[in-house]
C-alpha positions as CSV (number, residue, x, y, z in Angstrom):
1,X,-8.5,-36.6,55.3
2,X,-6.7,-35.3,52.4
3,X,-5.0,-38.1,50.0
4,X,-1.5,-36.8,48.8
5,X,0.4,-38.9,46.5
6,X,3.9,-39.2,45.5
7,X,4.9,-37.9,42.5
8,X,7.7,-38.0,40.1
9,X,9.9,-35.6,37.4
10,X,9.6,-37.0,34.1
11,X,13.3,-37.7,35.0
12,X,12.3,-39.7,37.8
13,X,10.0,-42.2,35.7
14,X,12.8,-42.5,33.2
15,X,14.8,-44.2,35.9
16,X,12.5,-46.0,37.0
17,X,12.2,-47.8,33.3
18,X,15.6,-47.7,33.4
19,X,15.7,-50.2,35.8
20,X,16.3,-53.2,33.8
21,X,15.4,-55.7,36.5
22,X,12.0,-53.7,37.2
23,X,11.0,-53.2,34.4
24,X,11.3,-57.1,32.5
25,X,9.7,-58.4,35.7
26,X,6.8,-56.2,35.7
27,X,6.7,-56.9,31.8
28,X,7.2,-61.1,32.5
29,X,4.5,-60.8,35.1
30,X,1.7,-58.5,32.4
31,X,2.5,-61.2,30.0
32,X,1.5,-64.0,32.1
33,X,-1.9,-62.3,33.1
34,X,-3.1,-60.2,30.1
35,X,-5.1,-62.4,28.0
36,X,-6.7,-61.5,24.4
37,X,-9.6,-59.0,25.3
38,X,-8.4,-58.6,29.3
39,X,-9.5,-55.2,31.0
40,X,-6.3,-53.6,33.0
41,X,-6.3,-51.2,35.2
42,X,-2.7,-49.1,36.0
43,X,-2.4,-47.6,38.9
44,X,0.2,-44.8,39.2
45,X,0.9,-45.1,35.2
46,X,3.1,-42.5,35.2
47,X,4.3,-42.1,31.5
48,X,2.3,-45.0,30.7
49,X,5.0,-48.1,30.4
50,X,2.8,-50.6,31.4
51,X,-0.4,-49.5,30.4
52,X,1.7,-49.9,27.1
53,X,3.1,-53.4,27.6
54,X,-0.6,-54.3,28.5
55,X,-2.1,-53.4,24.7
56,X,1.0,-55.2,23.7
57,X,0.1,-57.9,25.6
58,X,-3.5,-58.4,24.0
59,X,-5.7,-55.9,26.6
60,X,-9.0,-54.7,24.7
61,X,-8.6,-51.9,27.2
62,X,-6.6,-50.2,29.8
63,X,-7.7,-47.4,32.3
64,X,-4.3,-45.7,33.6
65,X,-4.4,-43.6,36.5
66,X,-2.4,-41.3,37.6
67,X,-2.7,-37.7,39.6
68,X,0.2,-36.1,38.3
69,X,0.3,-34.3,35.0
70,X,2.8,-36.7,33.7
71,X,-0.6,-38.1,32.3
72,X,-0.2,-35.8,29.6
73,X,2.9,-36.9,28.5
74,X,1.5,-40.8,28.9
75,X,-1.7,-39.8,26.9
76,X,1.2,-38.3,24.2
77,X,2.9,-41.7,24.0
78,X,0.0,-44.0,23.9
79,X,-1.2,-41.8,20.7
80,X,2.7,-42.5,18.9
81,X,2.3,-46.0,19.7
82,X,-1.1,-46.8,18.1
83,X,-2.7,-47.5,21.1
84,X,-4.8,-44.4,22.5
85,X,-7.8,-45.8,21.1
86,X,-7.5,-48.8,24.2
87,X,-5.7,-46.7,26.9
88,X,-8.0,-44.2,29.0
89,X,-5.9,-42.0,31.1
90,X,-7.9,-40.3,34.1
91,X,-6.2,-38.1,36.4
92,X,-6.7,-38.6,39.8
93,X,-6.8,-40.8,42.7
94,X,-8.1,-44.8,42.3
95,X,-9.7,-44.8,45.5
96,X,-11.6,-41.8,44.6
97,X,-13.2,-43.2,41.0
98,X,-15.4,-45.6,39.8
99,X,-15.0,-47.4,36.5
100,X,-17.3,-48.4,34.1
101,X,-16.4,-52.4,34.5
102,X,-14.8,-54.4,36.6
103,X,-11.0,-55.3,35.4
104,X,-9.4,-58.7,34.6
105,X,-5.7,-57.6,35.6
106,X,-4.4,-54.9,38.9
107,X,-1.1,-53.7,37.8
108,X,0.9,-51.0,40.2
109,X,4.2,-49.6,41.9
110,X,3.2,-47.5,44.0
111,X,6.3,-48.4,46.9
112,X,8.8,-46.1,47.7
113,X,12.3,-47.0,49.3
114,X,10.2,-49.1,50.9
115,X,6.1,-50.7,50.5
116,X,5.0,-49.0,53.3
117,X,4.6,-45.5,51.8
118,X,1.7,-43.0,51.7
119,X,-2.0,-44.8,51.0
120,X,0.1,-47.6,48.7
121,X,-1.1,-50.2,50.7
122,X,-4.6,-49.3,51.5
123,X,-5.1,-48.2,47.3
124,X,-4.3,-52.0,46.7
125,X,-6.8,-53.3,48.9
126,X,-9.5,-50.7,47.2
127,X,-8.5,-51.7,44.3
128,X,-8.4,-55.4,44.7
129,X,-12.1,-54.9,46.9
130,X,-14.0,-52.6,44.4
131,X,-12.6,-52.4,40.7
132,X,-11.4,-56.4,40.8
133,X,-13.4,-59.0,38.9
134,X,-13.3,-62.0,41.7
135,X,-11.1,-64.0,40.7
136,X,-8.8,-61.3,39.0
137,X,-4.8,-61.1,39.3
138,X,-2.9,-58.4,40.9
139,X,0.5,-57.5,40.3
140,X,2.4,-57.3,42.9
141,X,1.0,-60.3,44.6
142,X,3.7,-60.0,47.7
143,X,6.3,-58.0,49.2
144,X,8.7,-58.9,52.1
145,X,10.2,-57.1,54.2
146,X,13.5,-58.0,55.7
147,X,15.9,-56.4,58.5
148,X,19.4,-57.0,59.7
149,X,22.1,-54.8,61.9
150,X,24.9,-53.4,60.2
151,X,28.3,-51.7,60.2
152,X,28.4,-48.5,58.3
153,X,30.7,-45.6,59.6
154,X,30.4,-43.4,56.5
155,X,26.1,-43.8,56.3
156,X,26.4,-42.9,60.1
157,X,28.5,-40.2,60.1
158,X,26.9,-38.7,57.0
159,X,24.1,-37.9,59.3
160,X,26.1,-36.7,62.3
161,X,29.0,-35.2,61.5
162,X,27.5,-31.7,60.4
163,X,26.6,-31.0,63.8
164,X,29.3,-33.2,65.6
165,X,32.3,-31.4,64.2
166,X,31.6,-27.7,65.2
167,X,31.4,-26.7,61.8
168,X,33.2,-22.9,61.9
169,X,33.7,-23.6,65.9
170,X,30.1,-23.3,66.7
171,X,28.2,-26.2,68.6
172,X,25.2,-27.5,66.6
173,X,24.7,-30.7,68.4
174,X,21.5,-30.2,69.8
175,X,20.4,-31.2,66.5
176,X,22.0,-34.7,66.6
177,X,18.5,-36.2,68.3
178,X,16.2,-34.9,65.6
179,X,18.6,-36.3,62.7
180,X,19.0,-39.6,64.8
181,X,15.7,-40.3,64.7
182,X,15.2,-40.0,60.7
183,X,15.3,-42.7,58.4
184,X,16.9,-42.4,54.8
185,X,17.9,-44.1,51.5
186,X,21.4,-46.2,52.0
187,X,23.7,-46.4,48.9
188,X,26.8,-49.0,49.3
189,X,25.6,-51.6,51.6
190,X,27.1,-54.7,51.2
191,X,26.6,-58.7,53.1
192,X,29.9,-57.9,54.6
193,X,28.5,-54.9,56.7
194,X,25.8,-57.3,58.5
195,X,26.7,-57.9,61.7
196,X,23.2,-60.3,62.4
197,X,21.3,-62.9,60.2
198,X,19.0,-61.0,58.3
199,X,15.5,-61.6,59.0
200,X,11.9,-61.3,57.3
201,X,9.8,-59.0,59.8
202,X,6.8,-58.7,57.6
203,X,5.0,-60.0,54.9
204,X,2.0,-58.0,53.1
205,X,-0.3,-60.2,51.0
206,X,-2.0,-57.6,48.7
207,X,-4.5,-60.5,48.0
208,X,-5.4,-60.3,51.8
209,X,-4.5,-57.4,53.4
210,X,-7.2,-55.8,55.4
211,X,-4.9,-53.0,57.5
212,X,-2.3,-50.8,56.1
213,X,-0.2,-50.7,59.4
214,X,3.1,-53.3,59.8
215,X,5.2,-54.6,63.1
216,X,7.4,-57.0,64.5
217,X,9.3,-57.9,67.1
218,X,13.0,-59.7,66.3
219,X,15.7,-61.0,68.1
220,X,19.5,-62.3,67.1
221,X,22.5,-63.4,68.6
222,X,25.2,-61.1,67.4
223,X,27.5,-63.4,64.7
224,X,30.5,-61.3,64.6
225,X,31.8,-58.2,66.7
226,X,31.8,-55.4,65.6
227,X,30.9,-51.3,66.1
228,X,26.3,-51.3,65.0
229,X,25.7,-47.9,63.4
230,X,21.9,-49.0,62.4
231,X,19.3,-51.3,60.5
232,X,19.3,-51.5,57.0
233,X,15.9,-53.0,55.5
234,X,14.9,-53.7,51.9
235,X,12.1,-56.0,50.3
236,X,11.6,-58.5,48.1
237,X,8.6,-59.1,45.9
238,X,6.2,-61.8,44.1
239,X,5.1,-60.2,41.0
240,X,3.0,-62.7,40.1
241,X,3.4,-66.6,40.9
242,X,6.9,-67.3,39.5
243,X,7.9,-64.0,38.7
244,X,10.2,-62.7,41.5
245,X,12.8,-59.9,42.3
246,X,15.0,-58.6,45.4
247,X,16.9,-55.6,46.4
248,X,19.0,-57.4,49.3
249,X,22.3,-56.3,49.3
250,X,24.2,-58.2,47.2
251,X,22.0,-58.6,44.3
252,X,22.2,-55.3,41.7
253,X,20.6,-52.3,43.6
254,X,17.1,-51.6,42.4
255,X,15.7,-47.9,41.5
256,X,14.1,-48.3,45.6
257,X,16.9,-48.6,47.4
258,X,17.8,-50.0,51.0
259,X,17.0,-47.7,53.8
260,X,19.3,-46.8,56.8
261,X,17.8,-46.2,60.2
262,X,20.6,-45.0,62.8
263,X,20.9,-45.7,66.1
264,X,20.9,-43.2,68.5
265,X,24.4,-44.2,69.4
266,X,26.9,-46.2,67.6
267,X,27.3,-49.6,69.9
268,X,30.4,-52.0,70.1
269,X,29.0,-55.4,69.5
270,X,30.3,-58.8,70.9
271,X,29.7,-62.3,69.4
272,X,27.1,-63.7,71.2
273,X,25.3,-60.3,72.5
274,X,22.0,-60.3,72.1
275,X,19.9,-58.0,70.4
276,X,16.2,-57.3,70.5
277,X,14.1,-55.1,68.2
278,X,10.3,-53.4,67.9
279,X,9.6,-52.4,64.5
280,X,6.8,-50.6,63.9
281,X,5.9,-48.3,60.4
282,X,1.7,-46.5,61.2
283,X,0.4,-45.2,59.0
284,X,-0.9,-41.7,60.4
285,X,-3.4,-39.7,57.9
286,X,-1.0,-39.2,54.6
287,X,2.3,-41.2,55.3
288,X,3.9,-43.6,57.7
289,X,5.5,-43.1,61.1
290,X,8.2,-45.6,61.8
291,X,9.1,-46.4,65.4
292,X,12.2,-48.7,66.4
293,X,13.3,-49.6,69.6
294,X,16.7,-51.5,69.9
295,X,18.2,-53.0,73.1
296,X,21.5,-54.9,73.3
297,X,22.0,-57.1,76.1
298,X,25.7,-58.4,77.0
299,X,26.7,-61.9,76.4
300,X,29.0,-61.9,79.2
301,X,26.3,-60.2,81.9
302,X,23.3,-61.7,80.4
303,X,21.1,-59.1,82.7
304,X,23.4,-55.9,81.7
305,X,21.6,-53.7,78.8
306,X,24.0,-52.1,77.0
307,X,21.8,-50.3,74.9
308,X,18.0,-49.3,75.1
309,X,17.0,-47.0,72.1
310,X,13.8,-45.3,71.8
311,X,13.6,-44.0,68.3
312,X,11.0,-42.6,66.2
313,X,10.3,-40.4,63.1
314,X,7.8,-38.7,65.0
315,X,10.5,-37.4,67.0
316,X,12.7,-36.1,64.1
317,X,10.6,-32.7,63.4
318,X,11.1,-29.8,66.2
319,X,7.6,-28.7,66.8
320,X,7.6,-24.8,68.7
321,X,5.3,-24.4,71.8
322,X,2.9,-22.6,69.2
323,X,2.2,-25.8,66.6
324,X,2.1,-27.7,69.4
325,X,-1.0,-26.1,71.0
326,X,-2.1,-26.0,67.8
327,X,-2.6,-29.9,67.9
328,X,-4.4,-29.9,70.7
329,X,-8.1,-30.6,71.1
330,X,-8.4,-27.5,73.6
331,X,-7.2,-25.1,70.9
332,X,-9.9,-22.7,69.7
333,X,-9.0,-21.9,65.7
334,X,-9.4,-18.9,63.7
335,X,-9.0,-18.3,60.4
336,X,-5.5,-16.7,59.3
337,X,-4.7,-14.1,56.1
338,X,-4.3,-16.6,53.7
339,X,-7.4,-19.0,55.0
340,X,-9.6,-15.3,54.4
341,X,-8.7,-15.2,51.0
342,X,-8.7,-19.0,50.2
343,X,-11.8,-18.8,51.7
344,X,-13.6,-15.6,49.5
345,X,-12.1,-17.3,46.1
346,X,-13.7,-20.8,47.5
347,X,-17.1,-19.2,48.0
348,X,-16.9,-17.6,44.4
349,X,-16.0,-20.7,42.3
350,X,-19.3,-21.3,43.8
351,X,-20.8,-18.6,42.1
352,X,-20.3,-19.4,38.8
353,X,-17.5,-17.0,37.8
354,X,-14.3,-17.4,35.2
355,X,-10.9,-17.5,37.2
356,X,-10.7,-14.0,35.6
357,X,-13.4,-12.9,37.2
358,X,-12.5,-14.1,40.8
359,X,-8.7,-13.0,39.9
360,X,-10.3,-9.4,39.2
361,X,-12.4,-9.7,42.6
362,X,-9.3,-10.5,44.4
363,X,-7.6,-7.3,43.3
364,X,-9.5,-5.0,44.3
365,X,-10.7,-6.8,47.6
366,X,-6.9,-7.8,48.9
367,X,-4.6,-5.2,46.9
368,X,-1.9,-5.6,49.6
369,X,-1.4,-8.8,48.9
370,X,-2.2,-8.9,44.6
371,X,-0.8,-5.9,43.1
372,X,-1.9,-7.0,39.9
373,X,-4.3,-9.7,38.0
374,X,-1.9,-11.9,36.9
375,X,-0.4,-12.5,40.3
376,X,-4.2,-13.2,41.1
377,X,-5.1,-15.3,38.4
378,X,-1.7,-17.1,39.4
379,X,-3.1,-17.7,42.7
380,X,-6.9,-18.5,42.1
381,X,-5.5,-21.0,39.4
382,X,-3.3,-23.3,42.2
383,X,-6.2,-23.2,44.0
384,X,-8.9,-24.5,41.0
385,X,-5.8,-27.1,40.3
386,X,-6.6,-28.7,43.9
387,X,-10.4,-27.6,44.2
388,X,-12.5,-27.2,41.0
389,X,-13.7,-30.2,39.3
């Protein structure tokens, strides 16, 4: 199973220091746990912040990871600080190396819009399994994750109206069921757009977590009327024991976020309807699907559904007849242009030969496809970036 991470532009980590709130949390909670002579271990150091506050916080050493090549730039700015002589940078994946020693402190913010995101939750419990002293502290110690039903026209519509309003007269709607069923980062939400209480629908312990995978099943009583365009969750986190922050609406947005997930229909609400909702976020080989299924029942016909949504992210990718069969277990492989050649420069990085070398091989065995060295060096290159070691 491959491992991709998430990674950012250097402008992306800025923001992410940037974030005021964030950032003195995370720096509150190193202070707390470093302790003269600790051993820290960052994972997803990025540029290196708070591998950084860590020295500054008395660590004898830090090991950042990171598999992005931002390292570089971290490895730069522990050396103008004074500190690269207790910072190792390795770039990589932490649940693909071993350290020399077991670490005092587990620092990381690896969540996306949301904790559930790629292998953040199953890196944690590696980490917090194998490269933990017992005993050790791990920042974040909690996240919650909290739900409620609300009122947004202009998220909604942002979603549908390209292919509702038969843009240059042509009708595009078949594609209202693939956007429907795709989840995305919600700017402008607001306490006054909840039409339900919100609700806590999970609760990941990264002191205890065993599974990566997250679901509930909720239920309210609708508190005002109003027209229900989608959910709108967010989290809230323990740092470390008394060292807390939210990104409920209502409190300054974080750098995460709030997600939006439509309904398949918007749905006129009445106070006192019920409503009853299956959560669910898998995580399936690199990243999560999500899966929510909303019914409203009428508080005037308590049997009458008036709404029963089946929604998915699986469903939100159009998959032709060909990539289906594809996925099946019946379908008999073979290897493609472009697997012939990854394959030949494969076999010949394990022959002991210079990227030159292979680049020059590939030349003059696939000249169709590389006119020239450099545009095979540029190619054998990628592939010793994700290969060689």
């Amino acid at each position: 199973m491959s491992m991709k991470a998430t990674t950012y532009s250097l402008y992306g980590y800025g923001a992410m220091i940037n974030d005021t709130i964030r950032m003195n949390s995370y720096a509150k909670a190193l202070e707390m746990a470093v302790k003269p002579g600790s051993v820290v271990l960052d994972i997803g150091t990025g540029t290196g912040i708070a591998a950084l506050l860590a020295c500054q916080f008395g660590a004898q050493k830090v090991y950042g990871i990171d598999p992005s090549e931002a390292i570089c730039v971290a490895q730069k700015i522990a050396r103008a600080n004074g500190y690269a002589d207790r910072i190792e940078f390795i770039q990589g994946l932490s649940t693909q190396i071993s350290l020399p020693e077991p670490v005092d402190v587990v620092v990381s913010d690896l969540r996306g819009i949301l904790p559930p995101l790629q292998h953040h939750i199953p890196s944690l419990k590696d980490a917090r399994q194998r490269l933990l002293k017992p005993g050790g502290v791990l920042i974040p110690q909690q996240d919650r994750l909290w739900a409620t039903v609300i009122e947004a026209s202009d998220i909604y519509h942002s979603y549908t109206s390209p292919w509702a309003d038969q843009p240059h007269g042509f009708d595009m709607t078949v594609v209202r069921r693939f956007v429907t069923n795709t989840w995305t980062k919600a700017k402008g939400v607001e306490p006054e757009m909840f039409l339900v209480k919100p609700q806590c629908w999970g609760t990941i312990d990264y002191l205890t977590v065993e599974k990566p995978n997250i679901s509930a099943q909720l239920e309210w009583k609708v508190e005002r009327a109003g027209i229900a365009h989608g959910l709108c969750l967010w989290f809230d986190t323990t740092l470390i024991d008394g060292v807390d922050f939210s990104n409920a609406p209502g409190n300054p947005e974080l750098i995460y976020g709030r997600a939006f997930f439509p309904l398949t229909n918007p749905i006129v609400l009445e106070q006192g309807d019920t409503i009853a909702l299956k959560l669910k976020a898998t995580l399936v080989e690199d990243d999560y699907i999500w899966s929510w299924a909303t019914k409203v029942m009428s508080q005037n016909q308590p049997k009458a559904i008036k709404a029963n949504f089946q929604q998915s992210t699986f469903l939100a990718s159009p998959f032709s007849t060909q990539q289906l069969q594809k996925l099946s277990d019946h379908f008999i492989p073979t290897h493609n242009p472009a697997a012939k050649i990854d394959l030949y420069v494969l076999t010949l990085m394990g022959n002991g030969l210079t990227l030159g070398a292979i680049a020059q091989q590939l030349v003059e065995q696939f000249s169709d496809r590389f006119p020239n060295w450099k545009t095979a060096l540029n190619y054998v290159s990628e592939l010793s970036q994700r290969y060689s070691i």
